[in-house]
VONUPA-727155 format. One line per 10 residues: number of its first residue (from 1); their letters; for each residue x, y, z of C-alpha. Coordinates in steps of 0.5 Angstrom, whole numbers, plus 2048, in hexadecimal, padded with zeros to 3 digits. Example, Ala and Ser with C-alpha at 12.3 -4.5 7.8 and 13.67 -1.06 7.14 Angstrom:
VONUPA-727155
1) as) 819 7F7 810 ~ 81B 7FE 80E $
This chain:
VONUPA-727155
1) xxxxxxxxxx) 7EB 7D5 825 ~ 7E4 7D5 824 ~ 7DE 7D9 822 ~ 7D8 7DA 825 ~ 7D6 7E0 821 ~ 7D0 7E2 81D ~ 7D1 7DD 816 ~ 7D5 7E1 810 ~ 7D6 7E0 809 ~ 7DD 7E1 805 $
11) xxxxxxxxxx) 7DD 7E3 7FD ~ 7E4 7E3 7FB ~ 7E7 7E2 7F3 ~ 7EC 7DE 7F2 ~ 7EF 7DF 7EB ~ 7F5 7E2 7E8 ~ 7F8 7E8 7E8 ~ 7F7 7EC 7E2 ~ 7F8 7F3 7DF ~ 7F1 7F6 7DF $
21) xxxxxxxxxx) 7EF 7FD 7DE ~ 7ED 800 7E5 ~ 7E8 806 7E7 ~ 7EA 809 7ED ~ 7E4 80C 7F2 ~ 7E0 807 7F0 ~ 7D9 80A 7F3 ~ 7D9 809 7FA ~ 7D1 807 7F8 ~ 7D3 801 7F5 $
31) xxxxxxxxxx) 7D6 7FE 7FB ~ 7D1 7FE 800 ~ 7D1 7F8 804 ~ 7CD 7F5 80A ~ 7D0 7EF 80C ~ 7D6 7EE 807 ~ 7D8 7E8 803 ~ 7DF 7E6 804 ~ 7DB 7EB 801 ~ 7F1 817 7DA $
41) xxxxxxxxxx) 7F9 83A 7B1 ~ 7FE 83A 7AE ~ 7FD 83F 7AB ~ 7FF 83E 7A5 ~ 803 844 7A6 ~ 7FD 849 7A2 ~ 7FD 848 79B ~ 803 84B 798 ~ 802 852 795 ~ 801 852 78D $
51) xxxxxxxxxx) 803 859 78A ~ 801 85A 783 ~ 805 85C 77D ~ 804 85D 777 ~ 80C 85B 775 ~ 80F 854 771 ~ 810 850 777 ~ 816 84D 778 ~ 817 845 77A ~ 816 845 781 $
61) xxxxxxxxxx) 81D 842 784 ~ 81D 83B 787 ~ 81C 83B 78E ~ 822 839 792 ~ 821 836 798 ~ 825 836 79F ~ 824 82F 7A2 ~ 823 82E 7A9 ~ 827 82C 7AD ~ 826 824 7AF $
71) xxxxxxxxxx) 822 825 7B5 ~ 825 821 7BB ~ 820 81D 7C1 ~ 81E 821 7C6 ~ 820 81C 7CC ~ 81A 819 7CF ~ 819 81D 7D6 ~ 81A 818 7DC ~ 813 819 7DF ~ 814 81C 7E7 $
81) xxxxxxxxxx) 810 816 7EB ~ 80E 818 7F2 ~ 810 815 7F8 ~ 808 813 7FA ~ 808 80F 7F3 ~ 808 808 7F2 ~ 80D 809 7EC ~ 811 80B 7F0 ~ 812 807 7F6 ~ 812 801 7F1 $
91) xxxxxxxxxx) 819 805 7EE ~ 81C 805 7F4 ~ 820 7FF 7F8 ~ 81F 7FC 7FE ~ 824 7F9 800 ~ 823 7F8 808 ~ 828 7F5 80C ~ 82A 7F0 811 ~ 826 7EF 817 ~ 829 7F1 81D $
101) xxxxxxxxxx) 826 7EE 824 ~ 827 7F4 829 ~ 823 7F0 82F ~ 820 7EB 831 ~ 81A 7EB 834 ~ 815 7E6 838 ~ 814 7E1 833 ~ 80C 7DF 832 ~ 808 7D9 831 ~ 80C 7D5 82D $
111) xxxxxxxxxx) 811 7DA 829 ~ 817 7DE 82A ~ 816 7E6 82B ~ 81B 7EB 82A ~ 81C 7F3 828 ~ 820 7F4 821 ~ 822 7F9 81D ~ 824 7F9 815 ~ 826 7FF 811 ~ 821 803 80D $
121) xxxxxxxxxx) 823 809 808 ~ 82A 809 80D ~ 825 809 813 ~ 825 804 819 ~ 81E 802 819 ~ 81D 7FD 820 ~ 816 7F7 81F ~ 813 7F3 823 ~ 815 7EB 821 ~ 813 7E5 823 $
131) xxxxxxxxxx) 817 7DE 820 ~ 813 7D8 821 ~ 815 7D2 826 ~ 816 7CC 824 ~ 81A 7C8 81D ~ 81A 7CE 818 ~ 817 7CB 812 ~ 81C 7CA 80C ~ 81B 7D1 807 ~ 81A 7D4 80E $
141) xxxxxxxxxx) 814 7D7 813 ~ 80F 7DB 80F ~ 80E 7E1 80F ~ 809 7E8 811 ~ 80B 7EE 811 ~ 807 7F3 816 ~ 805 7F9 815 ~ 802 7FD 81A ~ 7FD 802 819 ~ 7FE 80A 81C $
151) xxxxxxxxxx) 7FF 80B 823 ~ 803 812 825 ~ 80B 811 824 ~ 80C 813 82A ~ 808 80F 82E ~ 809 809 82A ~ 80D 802 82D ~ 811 7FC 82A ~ 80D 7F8 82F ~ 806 7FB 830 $
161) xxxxxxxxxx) 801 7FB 82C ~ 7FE 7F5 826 ~ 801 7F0 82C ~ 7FB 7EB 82B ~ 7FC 7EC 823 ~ 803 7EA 823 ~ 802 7E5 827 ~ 7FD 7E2 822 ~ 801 7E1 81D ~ 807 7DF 821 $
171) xxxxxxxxxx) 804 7DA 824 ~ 802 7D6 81E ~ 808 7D6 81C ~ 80A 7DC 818 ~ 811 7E1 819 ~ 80E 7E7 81A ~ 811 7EE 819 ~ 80E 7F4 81C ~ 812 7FB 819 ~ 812 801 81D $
181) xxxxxxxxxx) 811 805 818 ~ 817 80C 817 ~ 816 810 81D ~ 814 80B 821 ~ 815 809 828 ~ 81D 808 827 ~ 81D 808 820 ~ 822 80E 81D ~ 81D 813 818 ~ 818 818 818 $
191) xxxxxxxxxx) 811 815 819 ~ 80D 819 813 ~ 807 815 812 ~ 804 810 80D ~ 800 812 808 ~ 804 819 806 ~ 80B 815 805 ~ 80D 80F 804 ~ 812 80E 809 ~ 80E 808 80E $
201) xxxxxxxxxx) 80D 804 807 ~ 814 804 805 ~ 816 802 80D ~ 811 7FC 80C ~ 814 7FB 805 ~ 81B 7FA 808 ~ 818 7F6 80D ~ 817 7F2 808 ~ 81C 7F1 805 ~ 820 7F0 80D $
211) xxxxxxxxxx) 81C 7EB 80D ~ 81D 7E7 807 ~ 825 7E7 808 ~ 822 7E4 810 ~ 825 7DE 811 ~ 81F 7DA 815 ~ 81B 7DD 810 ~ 818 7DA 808 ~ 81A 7E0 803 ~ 813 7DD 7FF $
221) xxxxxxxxxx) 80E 7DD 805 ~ 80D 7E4 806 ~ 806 7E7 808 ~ 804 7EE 80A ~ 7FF 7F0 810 ~ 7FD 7F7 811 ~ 7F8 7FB 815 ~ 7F5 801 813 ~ 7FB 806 811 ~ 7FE 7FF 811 $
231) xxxxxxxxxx) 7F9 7FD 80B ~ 7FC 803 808 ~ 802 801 808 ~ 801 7F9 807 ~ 7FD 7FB 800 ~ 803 7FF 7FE ~ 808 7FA 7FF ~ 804 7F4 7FC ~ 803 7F9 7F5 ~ 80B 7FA 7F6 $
241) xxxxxxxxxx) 80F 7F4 7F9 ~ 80D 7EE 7F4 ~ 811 7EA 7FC ~ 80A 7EA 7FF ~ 806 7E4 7FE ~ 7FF 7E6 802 ~ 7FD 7EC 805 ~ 7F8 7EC 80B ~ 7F4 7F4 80D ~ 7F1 7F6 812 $
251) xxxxxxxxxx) 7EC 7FD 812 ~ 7F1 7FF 80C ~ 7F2 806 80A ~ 7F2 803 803 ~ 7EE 809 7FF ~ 7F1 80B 7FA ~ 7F4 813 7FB ~ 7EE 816 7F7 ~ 7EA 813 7FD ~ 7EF 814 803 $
261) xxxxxxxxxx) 7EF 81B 800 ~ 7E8 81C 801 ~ 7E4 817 805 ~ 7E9 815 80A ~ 7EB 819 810 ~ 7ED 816 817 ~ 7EA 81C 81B ~ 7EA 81C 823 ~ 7E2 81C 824 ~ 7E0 817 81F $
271) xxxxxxxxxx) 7DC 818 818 ~ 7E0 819 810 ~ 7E3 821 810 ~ 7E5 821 808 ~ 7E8 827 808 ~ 7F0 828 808 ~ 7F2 82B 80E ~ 7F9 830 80C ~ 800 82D 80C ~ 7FC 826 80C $
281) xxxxxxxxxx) 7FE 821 807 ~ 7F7 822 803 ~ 7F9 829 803 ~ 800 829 800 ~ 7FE 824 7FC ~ 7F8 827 7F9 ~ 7FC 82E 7F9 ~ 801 82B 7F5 ~ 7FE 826 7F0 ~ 7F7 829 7F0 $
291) xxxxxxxxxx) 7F1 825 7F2 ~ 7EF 81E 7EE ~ 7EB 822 7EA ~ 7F0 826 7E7 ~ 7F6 821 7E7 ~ 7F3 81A 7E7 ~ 7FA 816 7E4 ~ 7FD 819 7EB ~ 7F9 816 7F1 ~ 7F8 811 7EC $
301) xxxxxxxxxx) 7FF 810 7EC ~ 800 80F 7F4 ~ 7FA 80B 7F5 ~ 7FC 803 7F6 ~ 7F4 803 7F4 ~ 7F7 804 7ED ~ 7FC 7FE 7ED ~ 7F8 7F8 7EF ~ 7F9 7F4 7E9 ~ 800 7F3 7EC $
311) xxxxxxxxxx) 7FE 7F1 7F3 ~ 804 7EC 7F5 ~ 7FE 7E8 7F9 ~ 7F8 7E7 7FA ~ 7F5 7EC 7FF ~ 7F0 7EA 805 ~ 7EC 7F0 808 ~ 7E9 7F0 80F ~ 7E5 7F7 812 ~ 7E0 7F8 817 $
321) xxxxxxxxxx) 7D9 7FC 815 ~ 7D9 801 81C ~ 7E1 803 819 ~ 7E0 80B 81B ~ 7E8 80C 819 ~ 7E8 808 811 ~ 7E2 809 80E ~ 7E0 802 80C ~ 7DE 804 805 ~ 7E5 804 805 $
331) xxxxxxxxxx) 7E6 7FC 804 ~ 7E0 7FA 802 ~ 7E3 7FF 7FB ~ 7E9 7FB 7FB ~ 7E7 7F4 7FB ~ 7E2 7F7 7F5 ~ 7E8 7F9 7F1 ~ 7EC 7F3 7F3 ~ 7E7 7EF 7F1 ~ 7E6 7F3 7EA $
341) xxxxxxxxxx) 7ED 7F2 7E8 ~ 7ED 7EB 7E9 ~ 7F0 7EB 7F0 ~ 7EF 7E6 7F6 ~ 7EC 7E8 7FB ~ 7E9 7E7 802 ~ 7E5 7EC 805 ~ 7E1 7EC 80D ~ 7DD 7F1 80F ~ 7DC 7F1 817 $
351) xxxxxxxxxx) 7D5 7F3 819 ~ 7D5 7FA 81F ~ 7DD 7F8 81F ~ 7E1 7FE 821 ~ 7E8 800 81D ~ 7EC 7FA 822 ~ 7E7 7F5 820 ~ 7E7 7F5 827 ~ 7E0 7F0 828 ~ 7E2 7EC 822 $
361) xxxxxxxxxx) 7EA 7EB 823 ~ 7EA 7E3 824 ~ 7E6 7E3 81D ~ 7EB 7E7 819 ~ 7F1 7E4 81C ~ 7EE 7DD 81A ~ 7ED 7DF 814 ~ 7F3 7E3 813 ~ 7F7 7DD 815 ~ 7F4 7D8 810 $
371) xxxxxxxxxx) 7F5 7DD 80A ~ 7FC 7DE 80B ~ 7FC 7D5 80C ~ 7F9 7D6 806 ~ 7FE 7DA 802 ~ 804 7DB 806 ~ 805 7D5 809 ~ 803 7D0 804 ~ 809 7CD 800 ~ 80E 7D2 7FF $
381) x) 80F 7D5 7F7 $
């Protein structure tokens, strides 16, 4: 593929991954960004009183003392994690299951598709798979999972929509698997949003793990693509899972919850609404738990913001500056705060490119397959 656009220059850092201390909200003026480079008395009982007495006093008697009782530890309260949590989610298996090929379907240009299922929290959860064709290598094809970004529930489709996307990755030689999140198409459960629980994480956490157990597929090359709400999801499985070698996000919702609560909004008629809606998420949450302000350690504790020092991969970003869905800001933070703790990280912005990255897609696509070539692809271990 080639690209016959206007010139861009990529920063990125490549140094190792440490624990370094990260400040949430990093002030959005300090990322602004034109054409980015790959960009917490005793009273001492009052005196006693002393009557006078013209009496011989008699010896006081010595004090006898009655000795406390041997004190026992009080047991260490197992603190409740909320399910939004990174902690939690790291507490909890994901033990997948074996992948089950319920349909074929038309095969695309050099590989295999079919619908699947797998088994998620005792869901059937179906996908989207493609198998390469050809000599499967010796560990197995590569792998990327997929992960989609919003679309109504009950409008969505298995084989409809993100078809140029995966065929992307498909064609190059990757097993693709593109989970219908719970509620789904056909996929059994109740579709209760993203960002409010945890239920599309933990299905995207079982595919992980379906496809590790996947017999065409190499267990060590696992690589992780998401779009919007599926960056949401991708940056969350990449500070939980250590399975998932690189991740790729599109026009990612990847603020940290103090910013979705207050910048962000999808609203029908375009521009930011910061204020919560009743019976929304934001409102349960800033109900319950109080706003940043007032507890701080709790939207710390579900932002993935928070856990960068333990990315499982390096991290390549893409986002389009016309973007009326996902502020842009919420990108050009991430690549700063990755590249703060030490992080590798990649960053693209697309100049007047919508939510889709609709007039830059070949470019993105490109570079989104040779980062994968890079960390996914290359030598397995």
């Amino acid at each position: 593929m080639s690209y016959n656009g206007p010139p861009y220059t990529m920063r990125s850092s490549s140094v190792s991954f440490g624990a370094v201390g990260l400040t949430l909200g990093l002030a959005l003026a300090a990322c602004s960004f034109t054409q980015l480079v790959a960009p917490s008395d005793l009273a001492l009982g009052g005196p006693a009183a002393q009557a006078e007495s013209t009496a011989t006093p008699l010896p006081s008697p010595r004090p006898s003392f009655t000795p406390d009782p041997t004190p026992t530890a009080s047991p260490t309260p197992t603190p409740t994690l909320h399910p939004l949590s990174i902690d939690w989610l790291r507490s909890q298996e994901f033990p997948g299951s074996e992948i089950t090929i319920e349909q074929t379907l038309e095969p695309g240009a050099n590989y295999s598709r079919y619908i699947a299922s797998y088994r998620s929290e005792g869901l059937k959860i179906y996908a989207l798979l493609t198998v390469p064709f050809g000599e499967m290598p010796e560990t197995g094809w590569p792998a990327v999972i997929f992960n989609h970004g919003f679309i109504p529930p009950d409008e969505y489709r298995t084989t409809e929509r993100y078809v140029a996307y995966v065929d992307g990755f498909a064609r190059n030689g990757y097993i693709v698997f593109r989970s219908d999140y719970r509620g789904h198409a056909e996929s059994e459960g109740v579709a209760r949003g993203g960002y409010g629980l945890p239920d599309y994480t933990i299905d995207v956490l079982n595919a992980v793990a379906a496809v590790k157990a996947f017999a065409p597929a190499d267990p060590a090359r696992i690589g992780m693509w998401g779009h919007s709400m599926g960056g949401y999801i991708t940056l969350r499985s990449l500070v939980v899972s250590e399975d998932i070698r690189a991740g790729v996000i599109w026009a990612g919702v990847v603020a940290s919850y103090p910013d979705l609560l207050t910048r962000w909004r999808r609203p029908a008629t375009g521009g930011l609404q910061p204020t919560p809606r009743p019976g929304s998420w934001r409102s349960s949450l800033a109900e319950t738990y109080g706003s940043p302000d007032e507890n701080p350690s709790f939207w710390a504790s579900i932002s993935a913001n928070s856990y960068l020092a333990d990315l499982s991969g390096p991290v390549q970003l893409h986002h389009g500056t016309a973007d009326t869905s996902v502020p842009l800001e919420f990108s050009a933070i991430l690549y700063e705060q990755i590249l703060e703790i030490g992080g590798t990280v990649e960053y693209y912005e697309y100049p007047e490119d919508n939510h889709n990255l609709s007039n830059y897609f070949t470019t993105a696509m490109q570079r989104s397959i040779q980062f994968f070539d890079r960390y996914v692809k290359g030598p397995a271990g």
